[in-house]
N, C-alpha and C positions, 0 to 999 in steps of 0.2 A: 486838725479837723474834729469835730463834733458829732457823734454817732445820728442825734437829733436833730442837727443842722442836715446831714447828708441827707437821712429818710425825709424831712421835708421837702427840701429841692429835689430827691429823686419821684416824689410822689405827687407834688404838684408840676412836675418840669417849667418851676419858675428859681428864677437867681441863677439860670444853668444853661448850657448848651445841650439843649434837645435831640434822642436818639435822631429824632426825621434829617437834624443840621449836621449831625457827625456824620453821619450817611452822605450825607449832601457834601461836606469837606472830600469824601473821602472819593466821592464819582468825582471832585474835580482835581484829584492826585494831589491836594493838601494833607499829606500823610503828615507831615512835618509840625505843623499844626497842629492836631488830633496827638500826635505825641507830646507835643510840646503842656499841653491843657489835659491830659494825663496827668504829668507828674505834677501838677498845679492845681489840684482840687476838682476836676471837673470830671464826677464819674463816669458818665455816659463815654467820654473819650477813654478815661483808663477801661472800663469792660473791655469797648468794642479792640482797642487796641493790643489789650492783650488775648484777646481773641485771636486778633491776625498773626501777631508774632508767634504765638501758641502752633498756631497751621505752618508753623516755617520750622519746630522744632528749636525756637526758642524759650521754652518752657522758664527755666530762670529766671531771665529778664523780664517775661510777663510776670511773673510771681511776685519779685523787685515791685512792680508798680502795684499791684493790687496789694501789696501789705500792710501801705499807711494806710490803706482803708481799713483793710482786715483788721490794723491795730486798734481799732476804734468800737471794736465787739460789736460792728454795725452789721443787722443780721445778712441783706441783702447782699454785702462784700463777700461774707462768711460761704452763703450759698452760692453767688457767683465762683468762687476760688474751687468749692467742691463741685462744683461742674464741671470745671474745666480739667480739671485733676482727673475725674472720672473719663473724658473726651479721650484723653493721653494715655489712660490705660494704668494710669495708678487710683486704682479704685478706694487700696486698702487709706491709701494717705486721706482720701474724699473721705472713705468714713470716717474716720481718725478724727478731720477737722469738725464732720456734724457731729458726731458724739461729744465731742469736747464739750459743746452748745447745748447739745439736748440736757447731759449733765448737771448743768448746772441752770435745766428751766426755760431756758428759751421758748415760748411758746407755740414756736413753728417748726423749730428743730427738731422734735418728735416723728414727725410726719415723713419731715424729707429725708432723716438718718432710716426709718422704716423701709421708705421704698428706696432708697439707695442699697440696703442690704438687700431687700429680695433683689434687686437687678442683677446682686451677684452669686448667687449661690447661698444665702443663709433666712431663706424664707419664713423658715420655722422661726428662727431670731427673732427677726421683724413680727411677727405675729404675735409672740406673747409678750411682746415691747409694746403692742396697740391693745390687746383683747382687754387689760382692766380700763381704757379709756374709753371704750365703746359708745359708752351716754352721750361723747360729742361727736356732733352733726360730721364736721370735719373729719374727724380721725373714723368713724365709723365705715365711711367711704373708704379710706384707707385699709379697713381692714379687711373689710370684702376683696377688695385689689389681691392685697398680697396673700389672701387666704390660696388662693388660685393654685395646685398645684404642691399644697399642702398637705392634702389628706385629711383634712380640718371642716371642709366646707359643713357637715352637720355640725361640728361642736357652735361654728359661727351662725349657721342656719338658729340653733338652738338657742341663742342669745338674743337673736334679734323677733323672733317666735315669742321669748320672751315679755318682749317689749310690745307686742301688739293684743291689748285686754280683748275681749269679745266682746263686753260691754260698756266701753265710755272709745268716746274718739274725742279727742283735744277742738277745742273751737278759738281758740287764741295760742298765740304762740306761747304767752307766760303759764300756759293752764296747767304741765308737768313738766316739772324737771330730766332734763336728760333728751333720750333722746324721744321724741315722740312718737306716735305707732303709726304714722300718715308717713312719716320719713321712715322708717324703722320697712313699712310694706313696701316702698319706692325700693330701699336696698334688696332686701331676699331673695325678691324674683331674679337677680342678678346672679344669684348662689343656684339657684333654682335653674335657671336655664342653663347655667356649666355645667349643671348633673342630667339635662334633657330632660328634665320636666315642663315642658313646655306650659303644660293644660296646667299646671300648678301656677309657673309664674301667669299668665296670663289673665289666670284668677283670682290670684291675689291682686294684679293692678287694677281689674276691672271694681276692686271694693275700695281703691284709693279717692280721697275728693278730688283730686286732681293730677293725673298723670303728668300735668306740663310745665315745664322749669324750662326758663330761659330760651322761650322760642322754640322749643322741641317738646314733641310727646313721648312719655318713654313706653307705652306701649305700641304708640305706633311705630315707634323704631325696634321694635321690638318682633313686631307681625311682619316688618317689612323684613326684619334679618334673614326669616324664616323661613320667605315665601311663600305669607297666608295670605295670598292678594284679597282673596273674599273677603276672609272677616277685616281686610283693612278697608275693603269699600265699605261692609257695613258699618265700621266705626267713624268713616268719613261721615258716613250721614246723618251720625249723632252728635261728634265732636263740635260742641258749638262753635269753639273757638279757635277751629280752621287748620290747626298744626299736622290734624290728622291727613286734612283733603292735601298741605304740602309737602307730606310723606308721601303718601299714594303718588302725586304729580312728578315727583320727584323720579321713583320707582318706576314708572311708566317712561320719564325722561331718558332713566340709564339705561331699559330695553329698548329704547329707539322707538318708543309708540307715544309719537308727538301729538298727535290727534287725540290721543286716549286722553293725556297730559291737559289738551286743552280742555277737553270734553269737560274733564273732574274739576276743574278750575270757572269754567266760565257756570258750571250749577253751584260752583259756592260762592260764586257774585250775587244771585242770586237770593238765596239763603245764608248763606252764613252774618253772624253780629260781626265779624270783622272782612264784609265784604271789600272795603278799601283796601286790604291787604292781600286777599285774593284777586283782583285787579290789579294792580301793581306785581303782584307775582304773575300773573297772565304775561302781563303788558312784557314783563324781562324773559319769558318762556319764548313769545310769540320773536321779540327782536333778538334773542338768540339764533336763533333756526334761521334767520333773514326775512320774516316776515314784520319788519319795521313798522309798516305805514299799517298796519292793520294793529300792532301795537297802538301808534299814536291816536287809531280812535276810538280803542277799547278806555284808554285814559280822558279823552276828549268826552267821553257818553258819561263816564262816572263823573269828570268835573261839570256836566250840564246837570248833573242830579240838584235837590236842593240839599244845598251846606256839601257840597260833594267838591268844590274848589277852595279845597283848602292848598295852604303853600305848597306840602310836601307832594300833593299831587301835581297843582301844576308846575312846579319844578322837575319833576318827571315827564309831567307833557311836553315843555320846552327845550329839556335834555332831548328826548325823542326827534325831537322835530328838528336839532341842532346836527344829532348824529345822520338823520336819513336827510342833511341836503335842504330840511324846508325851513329856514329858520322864519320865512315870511311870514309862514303862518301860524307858527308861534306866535307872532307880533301882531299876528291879526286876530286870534283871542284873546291879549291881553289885551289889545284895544279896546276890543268887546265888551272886556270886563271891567273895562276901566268907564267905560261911558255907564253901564249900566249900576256901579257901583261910587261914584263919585271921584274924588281924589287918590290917588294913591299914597298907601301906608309902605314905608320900607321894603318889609317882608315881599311884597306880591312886585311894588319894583326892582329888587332887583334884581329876577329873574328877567326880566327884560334885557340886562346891561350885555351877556354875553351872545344872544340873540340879534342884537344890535353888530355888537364887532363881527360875530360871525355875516354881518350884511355890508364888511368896511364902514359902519356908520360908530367910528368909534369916539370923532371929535363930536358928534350928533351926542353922539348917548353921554359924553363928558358932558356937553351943556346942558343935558337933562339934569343932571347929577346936581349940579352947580345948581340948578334955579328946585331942586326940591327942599320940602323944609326940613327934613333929615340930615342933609347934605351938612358935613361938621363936625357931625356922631363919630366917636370911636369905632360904631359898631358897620357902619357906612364906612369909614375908611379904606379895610381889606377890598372891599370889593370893589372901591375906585383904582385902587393901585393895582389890582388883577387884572383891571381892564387897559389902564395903562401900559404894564405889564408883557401881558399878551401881543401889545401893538411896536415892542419893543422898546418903550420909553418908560425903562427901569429907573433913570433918573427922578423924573417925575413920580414914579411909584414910593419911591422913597420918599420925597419930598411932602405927598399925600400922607403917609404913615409918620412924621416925625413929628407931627403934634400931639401924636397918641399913642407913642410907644411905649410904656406903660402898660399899655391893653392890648396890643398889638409887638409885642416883642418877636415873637417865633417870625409873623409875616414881615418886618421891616430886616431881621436879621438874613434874612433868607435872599433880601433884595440887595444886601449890601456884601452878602457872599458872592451871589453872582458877579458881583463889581469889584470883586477880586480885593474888597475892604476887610477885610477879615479880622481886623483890631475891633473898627467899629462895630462890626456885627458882635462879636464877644462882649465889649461894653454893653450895647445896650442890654444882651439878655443879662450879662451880672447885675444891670442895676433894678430891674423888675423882678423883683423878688418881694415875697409877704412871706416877714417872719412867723414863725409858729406861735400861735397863743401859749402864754406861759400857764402852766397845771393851774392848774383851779386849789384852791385852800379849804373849800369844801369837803369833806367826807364823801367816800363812792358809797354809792347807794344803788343798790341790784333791782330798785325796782324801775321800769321802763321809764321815761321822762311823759310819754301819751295815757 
């Protein structure tokens, strides 16, 4: 095996048996299996497998199988083996193996040999293994964690203080090297609030351009920790870009004030630039609690808006209509929108197809399928054979996917498991694989490619 070959099929889960299908082996008690494509190059089987035997206090034999990976200095083997090691209570051996790696450079092994030592008593270690790396983004984060508990938190406070000038702020990412003072103020308050400074971190996030990463605001998660309910309404009513108001919603959810929850939700339909997503989180508030059909026509009123029916919403409206019993009248907006809009494109048909089966009009909706011009598509395929599928003629599901398996591997292998084929399913995912582009002969060059 091939360190390069592994990380690409474990990174595109292509030429491989996918965690979702060794899950899927394993509810149908083909352990036998999953062992057997273990010792056969298929990592997702050796993890999950030496995972289980691990839980049985077969520690050895899992070890046995994960080593021909491990011998391949593949980083991901490396940190799975010191997971598990750590699980069992031999922690020292865990670090042992990420040191080995950090050693000699590994670019990620820094990090995880860090926080593997603080988990066990040598914090301090870890801390002054991270503090000359500080300039990167990654390990920065890192170091705040493991400062925790230290005694250190000013010496890191004071580094990262540092790093924030009074007068320049970065306007592109390439503008300074290291770490930049917009990330550099994102960390501190984190140091800031373990020492109860509250009014400090809240001040320094209030001077950030942007408190929001990945769907979250970290000041609003931050007022919310606290229980500053005020200044999180007031920041609701600023935040333009709504993460604030589903903090707050959120906050009001876990005290049981549904009403309140709504309240904050349906004024950021209202106002907020990403009202589509304040709707849509309305709509899963409202059909959480049982109130369904009042969901379906907070979704129904945003897809009458103009440009307001796009896919993803009514895919949610249909979903709605499918769970509360009315699939009809799903069927009776897209009607709507189908007269008013012409022919139908893919996208907005197939939300139709399950809406259909849930009305037993399942060979109805196969002969829609059939007579559209899409009908052929790779990408039309999955969701003929779903439909098929669901009505119990996995045969035919199959039959739908195997002119397109290539592009459809995970969906056809999944149908030929269930059919207790289990060779074929493993064929076809090893043969859809896309090798890795071989390195460029080029020179690296540090400057952006935009």
């Amino acid at each position: 095996m091939d360190a390069a070959d592994l990380d690409h099929r474990a990174r595109t889960q292509s030429g491989c048996i996918p965690p979702h299908l060794v899950s899927r082996l394993l509810e149908l008690g083909r352990t036998e299996e999953v062992e057997f494509w273990a010792g056969h190059g298929e990592w997702f089987c050796a993890q999950e497998w030496a995972r289980l035997i691990g839980e049985q206090g077969r520690h050895t034999e899992a070890l046995q199988i994960l080593a021909v990976y491990l011998d391949t200095g593949w980083w991901t083997a490396v940190r799975t083996t010191a997971e598990l090691l750590e699980t069992w209570g031999r922690a020292d051996e865990a670090i042992g193996l990420a040191r080995a790696r950090m050693e000699v450079g590994h670019p990620q092994a820094l990090e995880f040999c860090a926080r593997l030592l603080a988990r066990h008593g040598h914090r301090d270690e870890a801390l002054t293994l991270l503090l000359p790396h500080i300039d990167d983004w990654f390990l920065a984060a890192a170091v705040v964690d493991v400062a925790e508990g230290t005694g250190r938190d000013d010496e890191v406070a004071g580094l990262l203080a540092a790093r924030i000038p009074a007068d320049h702020r970065c306007d592109t990412p390439w503008c300074c090297p290291g770490l930049d003072a917009d990330a550099a103020i994102g960390f501190l308050p984190t140091i800031r609030e373990r020492q109860g400074c509250l009014g400090e971190a809240v001040a320094l996030l209030r001077t950030r351009d942007s408190t929001a990463v990945n769907g979250r605001d970290q000041l609003a998660d931050l007022l919310a920790r606290h229980d500053r309910i005020g200044e999180l309404y007031d920041y609701a009513e600023t935040e333009h870009l709504g993460y604030a108001v589903q903090r707050l919603a959120e906050l009001l959810e876990e005290r049981g004030d549904v009403e309140g929850a709504i309240t904050v939700y349906r004024k950021a339909c209202d106002t907020s630039v990403r009202r589509g997503n304040a709707t849509v989180q309305l709509a899963h508030l409202m059909a959480r609690h049982g109130r369904g059909d009042e969901a379906i026509e907070v979704v129904r009123t945003l897809a009458d808006q103009p440009g307001g029916a796009e896919d993803w919403i009514l895919h949610l409206f249909c979903t709605l209509c499918t769970d509360q019993g009315r699939p009809e009248d799903g069927l009776a907006y897209l009607d709507t929108l189908k007269e008013r809009r012409g022919e139908e494109e893919w996208d907005p048909f197939w939300i139709r197809l399950p809406l259909m089966a849930a009305c037993d009009r399942v060979d109805e909706a196969i002969a829609q399928v059939r007579a559209h011009p899409e009908d052929g598509t790779s990408y039309a395929a999955p969701h003929i054979a779903e439909l098929l599928a669901g009505a119990g003629r996995i045969e035919e599901a199959v039959a739908a996917l195997r002119p397109h398996a290539s592009t459809n591997s995970h969906e056809l292998a999944a149908y030929l498991i269930d059919l207790d084929r289990i060779n074929d399913a493993v064929a076809v995912l090893q043969q859809a694989t896309v090798r890795p582009p071989k390195p460029s002969a080029a020179a690296w060059s540090a400057n952006p490619p935009f």
